[in-house]
N, C-alpha and C positions, 0 to 999 in steps of 0.2 A: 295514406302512407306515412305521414307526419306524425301520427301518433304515435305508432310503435317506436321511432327516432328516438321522441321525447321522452319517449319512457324508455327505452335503453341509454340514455345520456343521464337519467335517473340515476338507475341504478348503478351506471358507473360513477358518478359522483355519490350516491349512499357506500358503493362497495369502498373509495378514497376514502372517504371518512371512518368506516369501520375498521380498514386496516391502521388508520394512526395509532403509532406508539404513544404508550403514557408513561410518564418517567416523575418516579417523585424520588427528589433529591433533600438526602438530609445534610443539615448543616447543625446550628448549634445552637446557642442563646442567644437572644434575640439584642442582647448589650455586646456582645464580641463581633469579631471579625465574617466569621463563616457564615452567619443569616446575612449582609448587605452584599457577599460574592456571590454566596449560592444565587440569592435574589436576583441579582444584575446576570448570572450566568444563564438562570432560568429564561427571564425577559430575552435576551440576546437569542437562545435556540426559539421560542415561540414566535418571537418579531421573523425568523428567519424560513418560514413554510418550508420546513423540511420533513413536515409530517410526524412531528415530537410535539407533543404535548407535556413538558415540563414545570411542574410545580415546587416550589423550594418549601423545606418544612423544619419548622427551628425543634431541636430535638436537647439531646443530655451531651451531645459531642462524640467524641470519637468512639470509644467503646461500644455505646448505644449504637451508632451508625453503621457498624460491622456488623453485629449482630443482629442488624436489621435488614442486611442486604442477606445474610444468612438463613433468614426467614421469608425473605420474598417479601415484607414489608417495606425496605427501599429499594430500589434500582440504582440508586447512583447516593453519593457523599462525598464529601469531606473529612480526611481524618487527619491525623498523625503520622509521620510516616515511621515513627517508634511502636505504635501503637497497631498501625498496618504489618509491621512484622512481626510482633509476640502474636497476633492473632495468625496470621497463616502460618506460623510455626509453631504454635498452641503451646511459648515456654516464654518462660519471663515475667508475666506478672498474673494476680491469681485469675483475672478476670479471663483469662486464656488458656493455663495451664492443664494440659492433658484436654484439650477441645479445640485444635485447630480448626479456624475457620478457613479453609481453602477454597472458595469460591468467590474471592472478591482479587478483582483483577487492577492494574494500575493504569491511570491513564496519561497522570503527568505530575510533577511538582511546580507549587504556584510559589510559596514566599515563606520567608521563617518564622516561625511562631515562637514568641520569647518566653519564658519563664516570667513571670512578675509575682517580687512577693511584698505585697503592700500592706505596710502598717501605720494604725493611729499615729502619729507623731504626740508623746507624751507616752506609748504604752511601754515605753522601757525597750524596745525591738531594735539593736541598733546590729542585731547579726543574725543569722537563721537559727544560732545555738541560742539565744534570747528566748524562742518560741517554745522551749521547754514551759512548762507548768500555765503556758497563756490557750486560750480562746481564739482556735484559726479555724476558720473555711478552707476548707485541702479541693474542693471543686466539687459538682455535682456527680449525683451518682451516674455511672457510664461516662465522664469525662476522661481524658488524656492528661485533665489538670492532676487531679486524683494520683494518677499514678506517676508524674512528674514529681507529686508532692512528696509521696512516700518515699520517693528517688533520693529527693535532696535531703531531704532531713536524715536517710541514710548514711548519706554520704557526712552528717556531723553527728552519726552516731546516736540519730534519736528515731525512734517510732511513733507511730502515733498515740499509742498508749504515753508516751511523755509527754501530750498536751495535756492539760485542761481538757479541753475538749473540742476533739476534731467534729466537725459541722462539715456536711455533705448537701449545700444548698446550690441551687444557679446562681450565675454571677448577679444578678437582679437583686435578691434574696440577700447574698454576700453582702454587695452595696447596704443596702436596708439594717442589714447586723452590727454594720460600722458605724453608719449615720447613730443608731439607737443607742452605742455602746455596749453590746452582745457581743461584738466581736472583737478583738485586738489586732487581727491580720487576715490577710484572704493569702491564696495563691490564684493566680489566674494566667494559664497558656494562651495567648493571643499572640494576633500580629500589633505592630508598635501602632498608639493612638488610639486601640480598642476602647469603644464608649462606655463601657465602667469604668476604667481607670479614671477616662477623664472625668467623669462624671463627680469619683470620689472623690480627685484633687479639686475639683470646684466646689465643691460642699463639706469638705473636711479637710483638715492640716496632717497630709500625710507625708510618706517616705516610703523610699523603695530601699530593699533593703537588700544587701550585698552576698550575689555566689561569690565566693572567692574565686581566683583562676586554678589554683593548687587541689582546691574541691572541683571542680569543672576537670580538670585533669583522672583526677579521681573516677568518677562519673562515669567519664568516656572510656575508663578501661570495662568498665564492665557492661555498661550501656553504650554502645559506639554511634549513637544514633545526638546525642548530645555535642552541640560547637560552643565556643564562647563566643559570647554576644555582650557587645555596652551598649547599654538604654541611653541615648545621650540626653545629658539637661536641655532642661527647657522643652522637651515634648510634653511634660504635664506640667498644669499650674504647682507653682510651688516647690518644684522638684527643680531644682535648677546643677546641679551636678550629674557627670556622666556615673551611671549604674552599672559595673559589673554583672552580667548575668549569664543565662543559658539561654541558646534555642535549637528545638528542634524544626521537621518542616511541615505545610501546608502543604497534604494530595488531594486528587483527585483521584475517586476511585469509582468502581464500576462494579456489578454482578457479571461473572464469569459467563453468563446467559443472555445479558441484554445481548442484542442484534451487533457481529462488527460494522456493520453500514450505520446502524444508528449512533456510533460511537465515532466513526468517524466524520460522520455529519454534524456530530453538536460538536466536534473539535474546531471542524470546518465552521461553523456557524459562531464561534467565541475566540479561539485563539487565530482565524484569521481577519477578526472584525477589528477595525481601528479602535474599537469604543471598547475593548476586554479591557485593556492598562488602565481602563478609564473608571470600571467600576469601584474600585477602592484606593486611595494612594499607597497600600503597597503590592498593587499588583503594580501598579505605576512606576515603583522605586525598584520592585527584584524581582517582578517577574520576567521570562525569557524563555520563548521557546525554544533556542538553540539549547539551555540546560536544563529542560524538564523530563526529559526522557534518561538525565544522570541517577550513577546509584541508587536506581529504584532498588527499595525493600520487597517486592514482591512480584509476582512477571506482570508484564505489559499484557493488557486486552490485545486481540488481532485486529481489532478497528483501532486501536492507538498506534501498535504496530504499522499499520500501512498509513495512516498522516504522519510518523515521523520518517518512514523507508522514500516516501515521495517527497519529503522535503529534502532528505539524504543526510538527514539529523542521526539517523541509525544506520547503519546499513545490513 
């Protein structure tokens, strides 16, 4: 009579394991912000046997990440949440235009991600109208940076046919084009203390170089998704004055299709774990769950929906 037992406690422990979800989360390059959150988010839902199997996967950044969730290639990302709205409303910038991606749902906002426009110190770069006729990195292809880039140098009146030459590398890459002297400037969208930045003020004598406010006001009329933000000195070596700049924000976002239990389980398993704030300093510095569920760009998942209805964060 023990055998049959055994083997029907088999196969209920094979059927547990077949039904586990698998969830691959994209984040971004592997020198910025979004691969050590994703990472530390991932770890947090697998530490937590909720039946997620999640793996973090460094990708091109925001753009890339939407239209991977759009193809059933990711489950879950990180993007923009500028970037989260030209895409579900398929207007705004080309990589969306006339192709809304409406299958990507929200789950939360984590921290703000700065605009940074870093140049050689010595390349003549002392304002974004400088970057006429020079050699900049605008962000990888499928980044948020990308199109940040083409944002501001609108807003001073230049495209990118007025560079030298726009270069579409990862921040890695970027790094490497300055170190060499290929490059004159990067852009690069992160949260503050992103490890190219610092990386490049440790191995070169750079400068961040100034949005204006009156530009930033600009901006925001016609992009409303853009705040002002100062980089304050002394976060990078070298840099020691505060940086006028832009930021927009870090989401989380989800396939319209993952499971709401599973959505509200990895919620459950990260934003109520002591150790989330913990994964990077600025989820430490602006994250908050009482204002993640503010001004979404795009609707809320129904598994997001019911973690913030039972905290009475929405109602």
């Amino acid at each position: 009579m023990k055998k049959p037992l055994l083997f029907l406690s088999a196969l209920a422990l094979a059927g547990s394991a077949l039904a586990q979800t698998f969830i691959t989360f994209g984040s971004g390059g592997t020198t910025g912000v979004y691969f050590p959150v994703a990472t530390g988010m991932a770890r947090l839902v697998n530490e937590a046997n909720i039946g997620v199997r999640a793996n973090a996967r460094s990708t091109g950044g925001s753009v890339f990440n939407i239209n991977a969730i759009a193809s059933g290639e990711l489950q879950m990302a990180l993007a923009q949440n500028d970037i989260a709205y030209y895409a579900y409303n398929g207007t705004g910038i080309p990589a969306f235009d006339g192709r809304p991606v409406r299958s990507i749902r929200a789950v939360g906002v984590l921290y703000p991600e700065v605009v940074h426009v870093v140049a050689r110190a010595g390349a003549g770069i002392n304002t974004i109208a400088d970057l006429r006729g020079k050699r900049v990195v605008i962000g990888d292809v499928g980044s948020g940076t990308e199109q940040n880039a083409r944002q501001i140098l609108e807003a001073y009146g230049l495209s990118l046919s007025d560079l030298r030459e726009a270069i579409r590398v990862n921040p890695n890459n970027a790094l490497a084009l300055m170190q060499d002297g290929r490059a004159d400037a990067f852009f690069f969208t992160g949260g503050l203390g992103a490890a190219v930045i610092s990386q490049a003020a440790q191995t070169l004598r750079i400068q961040l170089v100034e949005v204006e406010y009156n530009r930033v006001q600009e901006l925001a009329k016609k992009y409303p998704f853009y705040r002002a933000f100062n980089i304050e000195g002394g976060l990078y070596r070298g840099v020691d004055v505060t940086t006028p700049s832009v930021a927009v924000f870090a989401m989380w976002i989800a396939a319209e299709s993952v499971s709401p239990d599973v959505v509200y389980n990895m919620m459950k398993a990260t934003f109520d774990n002591p150790e989330f704030r913990s994964i990077h300093p600025n989820l430490q510095r602006f994250f908050n769950v009482n204002t993640a569920a503010r001004n979404l760009p795009i609707p809320l998942h129904p598994g997001a929906e019911r973690y913030y209805r039972e905290k009475r964060i929405i109602r």
